[in-house]
mmCIF file of the N, C-alpha and C atoms, coordinates in Angstrom:
data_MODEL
# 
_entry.id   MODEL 
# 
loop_
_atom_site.group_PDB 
_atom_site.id 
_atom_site.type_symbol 
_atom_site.label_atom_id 
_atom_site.label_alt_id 
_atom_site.label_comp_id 
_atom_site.label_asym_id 
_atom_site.label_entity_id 
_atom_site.label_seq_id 
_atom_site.pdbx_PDB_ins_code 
_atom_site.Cartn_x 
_atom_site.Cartn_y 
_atom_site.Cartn_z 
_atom_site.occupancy 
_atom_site.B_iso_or_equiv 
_atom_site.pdbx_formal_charge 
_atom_site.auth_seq_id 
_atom_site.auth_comp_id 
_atom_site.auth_asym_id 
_atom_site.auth_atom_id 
_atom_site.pdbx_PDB_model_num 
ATOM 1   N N  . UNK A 1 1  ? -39.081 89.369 -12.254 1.00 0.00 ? 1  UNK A N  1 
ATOM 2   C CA . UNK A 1 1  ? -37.739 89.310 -12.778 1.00 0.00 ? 1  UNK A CA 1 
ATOM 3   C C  . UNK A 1 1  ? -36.887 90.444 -12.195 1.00 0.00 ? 1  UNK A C  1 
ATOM 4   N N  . UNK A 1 2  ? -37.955 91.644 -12.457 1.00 0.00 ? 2  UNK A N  1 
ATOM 5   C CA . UNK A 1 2  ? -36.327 92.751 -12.001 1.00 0.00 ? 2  UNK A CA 1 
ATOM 6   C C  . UNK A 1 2  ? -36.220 92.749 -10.048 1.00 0.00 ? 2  UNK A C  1 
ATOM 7   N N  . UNK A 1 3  ? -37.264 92.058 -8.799  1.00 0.00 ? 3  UNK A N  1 
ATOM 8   C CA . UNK A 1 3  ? -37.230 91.552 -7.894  1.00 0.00 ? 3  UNK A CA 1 
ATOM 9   C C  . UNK A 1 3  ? -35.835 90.553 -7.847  1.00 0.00 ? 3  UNK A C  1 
ATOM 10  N N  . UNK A 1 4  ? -35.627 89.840 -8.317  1.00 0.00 ? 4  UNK A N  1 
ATOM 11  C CA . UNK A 1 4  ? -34.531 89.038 -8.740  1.00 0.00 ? 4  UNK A CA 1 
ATOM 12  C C  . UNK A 1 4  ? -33.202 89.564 -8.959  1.00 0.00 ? 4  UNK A C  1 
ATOM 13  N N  . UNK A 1 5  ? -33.380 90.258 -9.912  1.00 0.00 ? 5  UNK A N  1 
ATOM 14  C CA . UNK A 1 5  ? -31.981 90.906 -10.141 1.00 0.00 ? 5  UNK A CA 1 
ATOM 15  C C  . UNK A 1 5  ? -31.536 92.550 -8.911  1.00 0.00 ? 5  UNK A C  1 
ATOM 16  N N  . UNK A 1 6  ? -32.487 92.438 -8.324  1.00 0.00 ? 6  UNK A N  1 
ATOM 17  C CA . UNK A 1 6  ? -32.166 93.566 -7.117  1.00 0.00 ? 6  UNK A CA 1 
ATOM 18  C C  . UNK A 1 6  ? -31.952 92.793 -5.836  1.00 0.00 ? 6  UNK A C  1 
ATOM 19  N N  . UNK A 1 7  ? -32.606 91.222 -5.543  1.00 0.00 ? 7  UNK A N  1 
ATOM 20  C CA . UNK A 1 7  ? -31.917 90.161 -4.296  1.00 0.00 ? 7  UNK A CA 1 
ATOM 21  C C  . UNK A 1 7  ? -30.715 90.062 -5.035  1.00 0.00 ? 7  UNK A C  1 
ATOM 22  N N  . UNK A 1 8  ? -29.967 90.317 -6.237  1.00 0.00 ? 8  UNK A N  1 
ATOM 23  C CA . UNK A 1 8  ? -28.836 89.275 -6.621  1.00 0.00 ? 8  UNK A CA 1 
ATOM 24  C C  . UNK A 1 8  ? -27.860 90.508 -5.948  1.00 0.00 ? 8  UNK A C  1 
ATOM 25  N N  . UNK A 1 9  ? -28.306 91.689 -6.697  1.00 0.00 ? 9  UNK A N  1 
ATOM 26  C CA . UNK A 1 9  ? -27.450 93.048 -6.606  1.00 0.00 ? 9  UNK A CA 1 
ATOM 27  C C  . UNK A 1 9  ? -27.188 93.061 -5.197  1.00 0.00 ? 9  UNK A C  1 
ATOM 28  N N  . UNK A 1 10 ? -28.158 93.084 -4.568  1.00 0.00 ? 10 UNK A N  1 
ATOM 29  C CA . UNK A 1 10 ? -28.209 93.632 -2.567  1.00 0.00 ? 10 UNK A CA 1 
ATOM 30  C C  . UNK A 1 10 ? -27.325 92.282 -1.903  1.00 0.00 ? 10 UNK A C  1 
ATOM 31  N N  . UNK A 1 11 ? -27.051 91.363 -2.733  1.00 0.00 ? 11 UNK A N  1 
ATOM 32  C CA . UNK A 1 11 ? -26.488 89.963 -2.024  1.00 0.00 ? 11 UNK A CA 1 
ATOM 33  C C  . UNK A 1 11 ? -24.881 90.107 -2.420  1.00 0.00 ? 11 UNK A C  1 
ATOM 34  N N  . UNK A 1 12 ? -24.520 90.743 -3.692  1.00 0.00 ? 12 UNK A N  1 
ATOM 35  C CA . UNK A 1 12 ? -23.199 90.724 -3.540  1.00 0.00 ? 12 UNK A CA 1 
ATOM 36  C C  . UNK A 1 12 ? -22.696 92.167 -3.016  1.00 0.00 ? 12 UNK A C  1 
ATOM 37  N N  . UNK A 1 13 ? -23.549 93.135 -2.754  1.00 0.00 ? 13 UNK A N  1 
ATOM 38  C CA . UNK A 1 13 ? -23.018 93.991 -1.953  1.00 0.00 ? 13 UNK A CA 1 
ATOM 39  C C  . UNK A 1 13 ? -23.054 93.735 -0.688  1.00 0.00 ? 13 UNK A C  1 
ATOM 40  N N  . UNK A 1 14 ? -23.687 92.729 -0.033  1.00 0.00 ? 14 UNK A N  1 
ATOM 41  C CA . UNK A 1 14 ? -23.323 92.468 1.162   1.00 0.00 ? 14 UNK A CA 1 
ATOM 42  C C  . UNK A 1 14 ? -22.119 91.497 1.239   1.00 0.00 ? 14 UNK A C  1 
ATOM 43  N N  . UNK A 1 15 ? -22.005 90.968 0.572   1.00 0.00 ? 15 UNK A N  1 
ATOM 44  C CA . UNK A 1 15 ? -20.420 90.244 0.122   1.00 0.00 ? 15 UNK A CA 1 
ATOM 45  C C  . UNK A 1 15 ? -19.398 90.587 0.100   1.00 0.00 ? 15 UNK A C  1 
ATOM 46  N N  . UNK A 1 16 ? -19.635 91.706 -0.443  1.00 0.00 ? 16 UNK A N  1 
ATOM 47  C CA . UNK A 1 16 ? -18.122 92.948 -0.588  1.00 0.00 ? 16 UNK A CA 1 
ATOM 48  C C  . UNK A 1 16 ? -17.918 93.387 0.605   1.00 0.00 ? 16 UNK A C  1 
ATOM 49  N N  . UNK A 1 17 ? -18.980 93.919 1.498   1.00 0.00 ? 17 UNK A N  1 
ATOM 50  C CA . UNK A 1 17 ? -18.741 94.513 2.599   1.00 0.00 ? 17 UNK A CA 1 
ATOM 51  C C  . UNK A 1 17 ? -18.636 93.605 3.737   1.00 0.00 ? 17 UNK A C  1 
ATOM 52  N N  . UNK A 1 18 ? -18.324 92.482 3.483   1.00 0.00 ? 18 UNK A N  1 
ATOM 53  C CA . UNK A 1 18 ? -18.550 91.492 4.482   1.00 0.00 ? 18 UNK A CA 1 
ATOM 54  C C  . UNK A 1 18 ? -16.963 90.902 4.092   1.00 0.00 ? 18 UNK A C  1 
ATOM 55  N N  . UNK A 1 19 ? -16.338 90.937 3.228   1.00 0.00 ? 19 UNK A N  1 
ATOM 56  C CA . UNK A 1 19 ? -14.927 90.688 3.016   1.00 0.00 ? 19 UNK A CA 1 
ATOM 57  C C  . UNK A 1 19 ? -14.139 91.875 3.276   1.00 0.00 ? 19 UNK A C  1 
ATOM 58  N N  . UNK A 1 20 ? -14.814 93.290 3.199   1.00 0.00 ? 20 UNK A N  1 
ATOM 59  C CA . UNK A 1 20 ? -13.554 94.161 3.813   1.00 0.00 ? 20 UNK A CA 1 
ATOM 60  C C  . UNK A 1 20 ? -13.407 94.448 5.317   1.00 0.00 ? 20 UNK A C  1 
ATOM 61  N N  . UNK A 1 21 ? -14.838 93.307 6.010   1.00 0.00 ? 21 UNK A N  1 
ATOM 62  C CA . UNK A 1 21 ? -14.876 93.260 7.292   1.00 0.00 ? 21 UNK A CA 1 
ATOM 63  C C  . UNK A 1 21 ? -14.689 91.953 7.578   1.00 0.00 ? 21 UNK A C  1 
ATOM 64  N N  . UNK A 1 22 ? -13.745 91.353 7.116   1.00 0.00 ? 22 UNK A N  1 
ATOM 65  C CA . UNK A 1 22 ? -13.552 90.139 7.358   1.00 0.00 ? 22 UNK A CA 1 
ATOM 66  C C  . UNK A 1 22 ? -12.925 89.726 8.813   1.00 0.00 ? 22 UNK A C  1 
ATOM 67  N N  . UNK A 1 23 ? -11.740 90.119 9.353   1.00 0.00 ? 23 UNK A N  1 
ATOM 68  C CA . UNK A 1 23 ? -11.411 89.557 10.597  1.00 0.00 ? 23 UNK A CA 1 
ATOM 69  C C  . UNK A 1 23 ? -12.063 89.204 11.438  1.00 0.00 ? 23 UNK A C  1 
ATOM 70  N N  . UNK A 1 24 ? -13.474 90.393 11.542  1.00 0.00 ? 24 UNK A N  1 
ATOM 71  C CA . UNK A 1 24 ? -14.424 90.153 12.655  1.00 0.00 ? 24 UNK A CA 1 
ATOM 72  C C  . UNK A 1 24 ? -15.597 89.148 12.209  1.00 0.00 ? 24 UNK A C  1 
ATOM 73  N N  . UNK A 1 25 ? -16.379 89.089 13.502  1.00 0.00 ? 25 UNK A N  1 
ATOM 74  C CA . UNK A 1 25 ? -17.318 88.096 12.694  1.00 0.00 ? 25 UNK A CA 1 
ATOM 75  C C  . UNK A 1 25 ? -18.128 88.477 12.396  1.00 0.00 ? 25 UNK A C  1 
ATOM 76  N N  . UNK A 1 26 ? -18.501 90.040 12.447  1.00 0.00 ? 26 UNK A N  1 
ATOM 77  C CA . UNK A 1 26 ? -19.848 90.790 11.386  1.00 0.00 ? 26 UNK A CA 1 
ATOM 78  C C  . UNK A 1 26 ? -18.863 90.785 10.240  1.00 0.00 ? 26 UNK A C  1 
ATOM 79  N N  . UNK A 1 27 ? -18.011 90.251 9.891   1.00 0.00 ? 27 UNK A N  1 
ATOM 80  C CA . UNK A 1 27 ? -17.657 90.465 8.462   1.00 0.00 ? 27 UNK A CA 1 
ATOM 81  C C  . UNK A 1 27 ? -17.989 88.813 7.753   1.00 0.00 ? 27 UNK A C  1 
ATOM 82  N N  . UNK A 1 28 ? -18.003 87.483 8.473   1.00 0.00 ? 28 UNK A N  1 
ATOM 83  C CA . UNK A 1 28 ? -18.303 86.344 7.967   1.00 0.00 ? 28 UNK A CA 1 
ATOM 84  C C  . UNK A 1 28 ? -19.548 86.092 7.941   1.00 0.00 ? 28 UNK A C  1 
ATOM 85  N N  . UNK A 1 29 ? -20.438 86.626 8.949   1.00 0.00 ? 29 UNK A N  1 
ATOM 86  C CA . UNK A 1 29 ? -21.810 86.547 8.770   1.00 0.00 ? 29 UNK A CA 1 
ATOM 87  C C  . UNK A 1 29 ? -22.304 87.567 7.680   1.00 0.00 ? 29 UNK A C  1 
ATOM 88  N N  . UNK A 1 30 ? -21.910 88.335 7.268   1.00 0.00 ? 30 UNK A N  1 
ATOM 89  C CA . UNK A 1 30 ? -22.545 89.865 6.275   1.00 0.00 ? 30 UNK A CA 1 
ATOM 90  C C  . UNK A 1 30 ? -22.139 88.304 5.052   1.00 0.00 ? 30 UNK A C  1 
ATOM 91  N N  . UNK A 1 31 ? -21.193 88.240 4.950   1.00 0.00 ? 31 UNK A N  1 
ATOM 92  C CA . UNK A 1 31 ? -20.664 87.393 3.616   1.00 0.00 ? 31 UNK A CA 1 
ATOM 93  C C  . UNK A 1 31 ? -21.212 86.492 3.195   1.00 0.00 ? 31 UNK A C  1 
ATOM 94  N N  . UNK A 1 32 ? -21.653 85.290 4.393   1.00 0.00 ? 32 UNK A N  1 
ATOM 95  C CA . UNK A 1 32 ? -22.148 84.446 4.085   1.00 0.00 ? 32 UNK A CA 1 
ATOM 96  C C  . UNK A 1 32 ? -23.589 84.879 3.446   1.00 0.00 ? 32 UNK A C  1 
ATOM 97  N N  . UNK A 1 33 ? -24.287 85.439 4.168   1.00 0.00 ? 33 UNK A N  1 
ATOM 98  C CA . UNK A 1 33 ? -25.398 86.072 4.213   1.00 0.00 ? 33 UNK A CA 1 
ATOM 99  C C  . UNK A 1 33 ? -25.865 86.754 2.917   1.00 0.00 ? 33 UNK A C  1 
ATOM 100 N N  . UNK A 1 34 ? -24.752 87.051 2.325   1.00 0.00 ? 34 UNK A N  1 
ATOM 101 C CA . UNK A 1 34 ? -25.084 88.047 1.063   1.00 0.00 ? 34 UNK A CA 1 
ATOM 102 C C  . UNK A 1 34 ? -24.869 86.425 -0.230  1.00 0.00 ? 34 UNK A C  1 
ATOM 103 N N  . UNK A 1 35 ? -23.596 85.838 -0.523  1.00 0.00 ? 35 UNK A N  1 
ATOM 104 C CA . UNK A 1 35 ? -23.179 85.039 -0.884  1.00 0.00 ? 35 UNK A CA 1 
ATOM 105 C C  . UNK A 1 35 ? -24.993 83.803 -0.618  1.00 0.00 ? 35 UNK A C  1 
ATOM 106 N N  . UNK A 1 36 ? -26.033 83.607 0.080   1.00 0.00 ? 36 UNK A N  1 
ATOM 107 C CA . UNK A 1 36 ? -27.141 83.015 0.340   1.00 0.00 ? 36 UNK A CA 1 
ATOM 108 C C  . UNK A 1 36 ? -28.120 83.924 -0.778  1.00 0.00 ? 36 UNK A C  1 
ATOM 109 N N  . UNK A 1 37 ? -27.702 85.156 -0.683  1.00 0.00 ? 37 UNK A N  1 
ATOM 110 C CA . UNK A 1 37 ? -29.048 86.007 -1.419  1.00 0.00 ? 37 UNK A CA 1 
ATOM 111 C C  . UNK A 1 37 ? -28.230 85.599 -2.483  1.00 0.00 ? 37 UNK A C  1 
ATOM 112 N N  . UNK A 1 38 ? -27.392 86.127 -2.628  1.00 0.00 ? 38 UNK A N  1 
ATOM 113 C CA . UNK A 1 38 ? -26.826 85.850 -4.333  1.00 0.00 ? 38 UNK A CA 1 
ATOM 114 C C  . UNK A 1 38 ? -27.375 84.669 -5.392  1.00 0.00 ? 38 UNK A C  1 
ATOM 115 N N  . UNK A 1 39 ? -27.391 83.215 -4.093  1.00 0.00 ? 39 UNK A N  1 
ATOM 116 C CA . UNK A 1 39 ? -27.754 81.965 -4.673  1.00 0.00 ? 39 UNK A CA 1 
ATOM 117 C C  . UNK A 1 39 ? -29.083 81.988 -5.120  1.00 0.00 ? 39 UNK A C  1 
ATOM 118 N N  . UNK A 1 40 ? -29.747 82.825 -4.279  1.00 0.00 ? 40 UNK A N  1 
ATOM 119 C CA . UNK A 1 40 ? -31.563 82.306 -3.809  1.00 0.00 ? 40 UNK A CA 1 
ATOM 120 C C  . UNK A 1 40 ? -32.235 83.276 -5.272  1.00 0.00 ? 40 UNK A C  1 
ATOM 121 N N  . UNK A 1 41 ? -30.780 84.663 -5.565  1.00 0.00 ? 41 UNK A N  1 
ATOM 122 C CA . UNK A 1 41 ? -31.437 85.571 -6.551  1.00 0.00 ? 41 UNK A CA 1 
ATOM 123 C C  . UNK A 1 41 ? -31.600 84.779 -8.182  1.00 0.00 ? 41 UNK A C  1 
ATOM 124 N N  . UNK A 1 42 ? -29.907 84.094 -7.880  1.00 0.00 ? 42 UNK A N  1 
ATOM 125 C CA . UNK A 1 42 ? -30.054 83.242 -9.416  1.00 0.00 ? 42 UNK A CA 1 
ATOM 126 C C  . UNK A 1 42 ? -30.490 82.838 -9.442  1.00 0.00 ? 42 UNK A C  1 
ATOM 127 N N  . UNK A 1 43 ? -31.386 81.872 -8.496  1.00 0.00 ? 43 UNK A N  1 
ATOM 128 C CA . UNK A 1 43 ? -32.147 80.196 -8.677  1.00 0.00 ? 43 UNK A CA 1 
ATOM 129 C C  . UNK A 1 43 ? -33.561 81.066 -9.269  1.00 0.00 ? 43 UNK A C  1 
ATOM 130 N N  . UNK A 1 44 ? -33.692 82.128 -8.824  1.00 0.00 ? 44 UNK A N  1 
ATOM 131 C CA . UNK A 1 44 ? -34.802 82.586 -8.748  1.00 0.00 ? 44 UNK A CA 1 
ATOM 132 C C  . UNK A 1 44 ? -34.971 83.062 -10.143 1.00 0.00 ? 44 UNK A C  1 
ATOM 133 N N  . UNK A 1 45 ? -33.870 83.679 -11.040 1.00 0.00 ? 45 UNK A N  1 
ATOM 134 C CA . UNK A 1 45 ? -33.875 84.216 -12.138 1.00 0.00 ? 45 UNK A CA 1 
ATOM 135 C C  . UNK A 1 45 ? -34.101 82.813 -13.071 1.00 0.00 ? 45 UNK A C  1 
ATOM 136 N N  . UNK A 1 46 ? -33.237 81.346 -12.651 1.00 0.00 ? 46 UNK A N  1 
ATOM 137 C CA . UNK A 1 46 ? -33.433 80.613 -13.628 1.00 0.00 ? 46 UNK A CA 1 
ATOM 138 C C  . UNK A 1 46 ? -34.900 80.386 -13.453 1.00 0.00 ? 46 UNK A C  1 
ATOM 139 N N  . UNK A 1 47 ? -35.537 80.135 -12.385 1.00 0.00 ? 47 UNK A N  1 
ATOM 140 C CA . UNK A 1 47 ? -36.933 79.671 -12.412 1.00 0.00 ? 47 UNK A CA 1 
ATOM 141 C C  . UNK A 1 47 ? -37.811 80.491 -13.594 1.00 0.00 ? 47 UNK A C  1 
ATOM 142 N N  . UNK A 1 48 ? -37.650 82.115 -13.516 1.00 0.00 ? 48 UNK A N  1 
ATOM 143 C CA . UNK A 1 48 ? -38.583 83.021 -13.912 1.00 0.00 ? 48 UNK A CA 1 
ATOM 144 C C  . UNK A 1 48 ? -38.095 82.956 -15.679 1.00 0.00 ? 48 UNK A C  1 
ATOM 145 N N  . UNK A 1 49 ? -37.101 82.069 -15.802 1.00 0.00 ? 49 UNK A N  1 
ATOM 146 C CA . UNK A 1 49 ? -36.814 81.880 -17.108 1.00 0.00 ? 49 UNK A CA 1 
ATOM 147 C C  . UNK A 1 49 ? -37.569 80.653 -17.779 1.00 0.00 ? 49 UNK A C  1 
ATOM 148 N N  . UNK A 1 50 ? -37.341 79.583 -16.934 1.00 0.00 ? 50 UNK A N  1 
ATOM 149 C CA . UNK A 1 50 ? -38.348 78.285 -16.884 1.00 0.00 ? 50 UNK A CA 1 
ATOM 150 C C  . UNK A 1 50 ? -39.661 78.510 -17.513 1.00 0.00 ? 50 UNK A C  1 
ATOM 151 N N  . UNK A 1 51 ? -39.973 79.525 -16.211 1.00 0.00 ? 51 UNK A N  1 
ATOM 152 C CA . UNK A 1 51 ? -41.361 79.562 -16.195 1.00 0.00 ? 51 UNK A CA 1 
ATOM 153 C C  . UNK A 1 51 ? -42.014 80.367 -17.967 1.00 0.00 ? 51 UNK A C  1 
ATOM 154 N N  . UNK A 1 52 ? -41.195 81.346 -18.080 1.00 0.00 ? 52 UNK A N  1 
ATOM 155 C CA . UNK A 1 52 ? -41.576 82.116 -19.660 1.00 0.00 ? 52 UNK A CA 1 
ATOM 156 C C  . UNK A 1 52 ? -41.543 81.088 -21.003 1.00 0.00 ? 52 UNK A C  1 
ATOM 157 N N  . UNK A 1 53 ? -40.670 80.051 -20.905 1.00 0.00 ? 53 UNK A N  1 
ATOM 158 C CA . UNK A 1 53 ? -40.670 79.135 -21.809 1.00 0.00 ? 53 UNK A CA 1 
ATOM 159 C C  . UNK A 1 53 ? -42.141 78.495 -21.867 1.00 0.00 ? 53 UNK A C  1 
ATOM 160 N N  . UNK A 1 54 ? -42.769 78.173 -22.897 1.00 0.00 ? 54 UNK A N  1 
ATOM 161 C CA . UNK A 1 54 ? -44.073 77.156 -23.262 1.00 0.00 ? 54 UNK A CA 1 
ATOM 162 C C  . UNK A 1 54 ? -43.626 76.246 -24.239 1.00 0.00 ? 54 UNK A C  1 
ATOM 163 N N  . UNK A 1 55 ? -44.263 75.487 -24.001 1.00 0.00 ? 55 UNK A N  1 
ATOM 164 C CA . UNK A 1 55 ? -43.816 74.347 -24.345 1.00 0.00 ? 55 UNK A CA 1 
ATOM 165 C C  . UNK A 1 55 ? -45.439 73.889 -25.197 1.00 0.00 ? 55 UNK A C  1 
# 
């Protein structure tokens, strides 16, 4: 879980820094790139939530 919430953290700081470098294209690739971890961190948090539930 806290693996998760440190891909989510490190994904929108590459986001931020990838929009104040936007004109260039290390600023659309940093963005996209971070904006990918961001996704992969939540999916990852809902899973590890999934997974704690019993049923």
């Amino acid at each position: 879980m806290t693996i998760s919430w440190i891909i989510t953290g490190l994904g929108i700081i590459l986001t931020l820094l990838g929009y104040y470098l936007t004109p260039d294209a290390w600023g659309y690739g940093l963005s996209g790139f971070g904006l990918a971890l961001v996704l992969c961190g939540a999916f990852d948090l809902l899973r590890g939530i999934s997974r704690q539930q019993k049923y």
